[in-house]
Every structure is written in structure tokens, then in C-alpha cells.
C-alpha positions in Angstrom: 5.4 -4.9 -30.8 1.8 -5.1 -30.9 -0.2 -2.8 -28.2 -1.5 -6.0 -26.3 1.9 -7.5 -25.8 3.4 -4.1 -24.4 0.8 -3.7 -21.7 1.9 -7.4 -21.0 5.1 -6.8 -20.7 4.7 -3.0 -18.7 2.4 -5.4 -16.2 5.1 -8.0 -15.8 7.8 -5.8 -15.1 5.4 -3.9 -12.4 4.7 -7.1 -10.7 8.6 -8.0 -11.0 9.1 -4.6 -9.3 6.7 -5.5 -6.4 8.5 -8.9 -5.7 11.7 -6.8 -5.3 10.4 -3.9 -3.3 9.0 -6.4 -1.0 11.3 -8.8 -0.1 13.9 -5.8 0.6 11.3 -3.8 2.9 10.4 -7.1 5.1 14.4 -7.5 5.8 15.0 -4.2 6.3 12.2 -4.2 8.8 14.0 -7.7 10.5 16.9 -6.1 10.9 15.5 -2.9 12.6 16.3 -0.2 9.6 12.1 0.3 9.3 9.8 0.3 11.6 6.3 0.4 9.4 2.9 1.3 11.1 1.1 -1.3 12.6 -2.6 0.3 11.5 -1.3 1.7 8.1 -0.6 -2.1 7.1 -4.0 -3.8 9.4 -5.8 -1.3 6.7 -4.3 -2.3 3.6 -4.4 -5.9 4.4 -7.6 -6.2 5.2 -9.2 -4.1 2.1 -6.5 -5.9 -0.1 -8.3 -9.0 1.6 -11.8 -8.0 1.1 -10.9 -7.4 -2.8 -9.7 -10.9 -3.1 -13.5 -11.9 -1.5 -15.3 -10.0 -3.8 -13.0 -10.8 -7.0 -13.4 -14.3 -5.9 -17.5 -14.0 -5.3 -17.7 -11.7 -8.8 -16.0 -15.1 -10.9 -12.4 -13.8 -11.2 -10.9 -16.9 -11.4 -8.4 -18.9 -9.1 -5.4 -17.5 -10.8 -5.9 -13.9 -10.6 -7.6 -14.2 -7.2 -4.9 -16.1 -6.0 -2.3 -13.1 -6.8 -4.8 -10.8 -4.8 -4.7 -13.2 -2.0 -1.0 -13.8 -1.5 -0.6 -9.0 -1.7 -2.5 -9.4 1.0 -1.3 -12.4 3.0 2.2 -10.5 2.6 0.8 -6.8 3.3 -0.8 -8.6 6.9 2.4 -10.1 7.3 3.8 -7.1 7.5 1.7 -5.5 9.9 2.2 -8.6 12.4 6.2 -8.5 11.8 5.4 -4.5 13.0 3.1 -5.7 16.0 5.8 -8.0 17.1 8.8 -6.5 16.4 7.5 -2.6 18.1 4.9 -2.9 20.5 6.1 0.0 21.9 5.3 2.3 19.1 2.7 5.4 19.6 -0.5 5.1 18.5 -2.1 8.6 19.1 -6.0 9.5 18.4 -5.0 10.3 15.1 -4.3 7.0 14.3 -7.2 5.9 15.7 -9.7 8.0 13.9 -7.4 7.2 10.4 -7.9 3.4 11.9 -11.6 3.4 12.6 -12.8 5.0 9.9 -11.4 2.3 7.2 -12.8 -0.3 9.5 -15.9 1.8 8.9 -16.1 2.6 5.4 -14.8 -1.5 4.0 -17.7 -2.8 3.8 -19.6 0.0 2.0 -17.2 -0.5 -1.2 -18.3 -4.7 -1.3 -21.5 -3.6 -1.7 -21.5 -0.9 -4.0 -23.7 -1.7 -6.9 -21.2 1.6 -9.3 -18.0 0.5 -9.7 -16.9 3.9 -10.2 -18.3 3.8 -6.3 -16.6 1.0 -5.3 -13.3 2.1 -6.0 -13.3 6.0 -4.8 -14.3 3.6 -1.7 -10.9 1.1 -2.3 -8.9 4.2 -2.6 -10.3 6.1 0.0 -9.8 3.6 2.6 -6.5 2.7 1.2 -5.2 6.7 1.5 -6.6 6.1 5.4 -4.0 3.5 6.0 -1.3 6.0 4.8 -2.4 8.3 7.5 -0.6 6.9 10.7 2.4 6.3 8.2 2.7 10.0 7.4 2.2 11.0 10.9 5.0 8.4 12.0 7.4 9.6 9.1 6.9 13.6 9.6 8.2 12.5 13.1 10.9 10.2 12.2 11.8 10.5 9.0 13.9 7.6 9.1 11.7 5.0 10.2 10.6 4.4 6.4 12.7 3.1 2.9 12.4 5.4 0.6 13.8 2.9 -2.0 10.4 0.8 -1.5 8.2 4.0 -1.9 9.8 4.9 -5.4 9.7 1.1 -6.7 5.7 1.5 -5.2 5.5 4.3 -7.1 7.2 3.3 -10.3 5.1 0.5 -10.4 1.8 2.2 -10.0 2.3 4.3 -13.0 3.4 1.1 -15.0 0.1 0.1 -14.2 -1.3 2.9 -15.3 0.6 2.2 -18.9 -0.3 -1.2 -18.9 -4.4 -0.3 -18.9 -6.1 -1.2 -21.9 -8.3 1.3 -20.7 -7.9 4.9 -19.2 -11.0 5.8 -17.1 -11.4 7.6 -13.7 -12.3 4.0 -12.9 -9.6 2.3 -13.8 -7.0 5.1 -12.8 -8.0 6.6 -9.8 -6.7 3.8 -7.6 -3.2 3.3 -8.8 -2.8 7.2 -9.3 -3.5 8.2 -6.2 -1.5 5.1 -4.8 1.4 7.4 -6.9 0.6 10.4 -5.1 0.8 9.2 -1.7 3.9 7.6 -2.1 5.2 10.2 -3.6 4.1 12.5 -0.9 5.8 10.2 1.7 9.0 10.6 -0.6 8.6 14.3 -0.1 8.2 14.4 3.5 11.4 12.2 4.3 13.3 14.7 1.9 12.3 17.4 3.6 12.8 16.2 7.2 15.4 14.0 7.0 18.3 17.4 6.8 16.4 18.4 10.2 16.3 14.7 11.9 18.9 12.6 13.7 19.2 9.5 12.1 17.2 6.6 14.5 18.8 2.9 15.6 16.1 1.1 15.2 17.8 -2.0 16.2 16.4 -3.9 19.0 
């Protein structure tokens, strides 16, 4: 198999892996087993949403814009589905500096001239949103799939195989998406022995 169609096929299995990781998380969350972070996914949906602008605005095309766009019509879906479903959840100062500094800091990256810049911006603001998310899971452990976090994570590093490419520029982002899943995965494993399992059931 010729190196091109590999990368083609380690891409399509990573975006099969999304689909599935997805669609599990949103009925999990439905049925009250997670209970995701309001701000963590506001974050991520909006800088997923000014990506799809400025891939759009650079020529991208309509086809891979268009994937862009539906990550992060899904990703805000998510965040309202969290907004409705737990209005009641805490949101401490924490969350709000995590929160107000992304809001800050998006549109630097649109208008970063290095892309090198531009996407130690992107990952940056995207490692803010996991902020309230850690805070909420060191807390309650349970509130999170792990299931989704490892298919996140096993799909970032098929991205990573599927680069024609291997630069700090086109690594960083899906690497350190890796690492902060992964260090979500380690928190639950560690608190979960300690924590009482939570209904989230409403």
C-alpha cells in the first residue's frame, strides 16, 4: 500500500472514530450519565467555528470547510444540550478566568500572519476550554465518559500518522489535544476509587 493511501485510510478511520465517540457522548449526556461543562464546550465551539471562517476566507473549499462547520455545529450543540439540561451546575472564578481568557485570546490567532502563531494560539485556547472540565471531573469524577476521551485520544494520534507532514506546526495541535485527554483519563482513574458514583439523572 502506497504511503498516500495509508494516511487516507489512518484519516478515515479517525473521522469514523469521531462519528462514534460522538453520537455515544450526546446520549449518554440525554440520559443523565454525563454532565459536560457548559464553558469547556462554548470554548471549543466557538474556536472550532472561527477555524471554519478563516479556512473558509483562506480558499479551503466547501467540502473541507463544510466538515469544519458541522465539528463545530455539533461541539455548540453540546454545550446548549449542557446549558439546558444543568443549569444548576457551578461555575466558580476559575471557570471564569479559563472562560474569559479564550474569549480574549480568539481573535489574536485569525489574525496571525505565522502559522506556527496561529496554532500555539488554536491550541492554547483550546487547552483553556479543558480547564472548567478538569476542575468539574477532579470533583466528580463521574460526571465524564471515559470511553469518549480514549476514542478522542486514539484519534488524535491517528491524525498525527495520517500527516504527510511532521512539524511543530502541524503536530502541536492534535498532540496536545492527546495529552489533555489523556490527563482527564488519569484524573477519573485516580479519583474515581475515592468518589461515590453520581445519579445524574434528572
Amino acid at each position: 500500500m502506497a504511503a498516500s493511501e495509508y494516511r487516507l485510510w489512518l484519516s478515515a478511520v479517525a473521522t469514523i472514530l469521531t462519528s462514534i465517540a460522538f453520537v455515544p457522548y450526546i446520549l449518554s449526556i440525554l440520559r443523565g450519565r454525563t454532565r459536560p461543562h457548559v464553558f469547556s464546550w462554548l470554548i471549543w465551539g466557538m474556536n472550532t467555528g472561527m477555524a471554519f471562517l478563516a479556512t473558509l476566507h483562506e480558499g479551503g473549499g466547501a467540502p473541507g470547510s463544510a466538515v469544519i462547520l458541522l465539528s463545530a455545529a455539533v461541539t455548540l450543540c453540546i454545550a446548549l444540550l449542557a446549558y439546558v439540561k444543568y443549569p444548576d451546575m457551578s461555575v466558580t472564578r476559575t471557570d471564569r478566568l479559563f472562560f474569559t481568557t479564550a474569549l480574549v485570546a480568539m481573535p489574536l490567532w485569525a489574525v496571525a500572519d505565522d502559522p506556527l502563531w496561529a496554532v500555539w494560539l488554536i491550541t492554547l485556547i483550546e487547552l483553556l476550554g479543558f480547564g472548567p472540565t478538569l476542575r468539574k471531573t477532579w470533583q466528580q469524577p463521574f460526571s465524564e465518559s471515559m470511553t469518549f476521551l480514549v476514542l478522542l485520544a486514539v484519534r488524535n494520534v491517528l491524525v498525527i500518522a495520517a500527516l504527510e507532514r511532521h512539524t511543530m506546526t502541524t503536530v502541536l495541535f492534535p498532540a496536545a489535544m492527546t495529552m489533555a485527554c489523556l490527563g482527564l483519563i488519569a484524573v477519573m482513574v485516580w479519583r474515581r476509587p475515592q468518589a461515590t458514583p453520581i445519579v445524574l439523572d434528572r
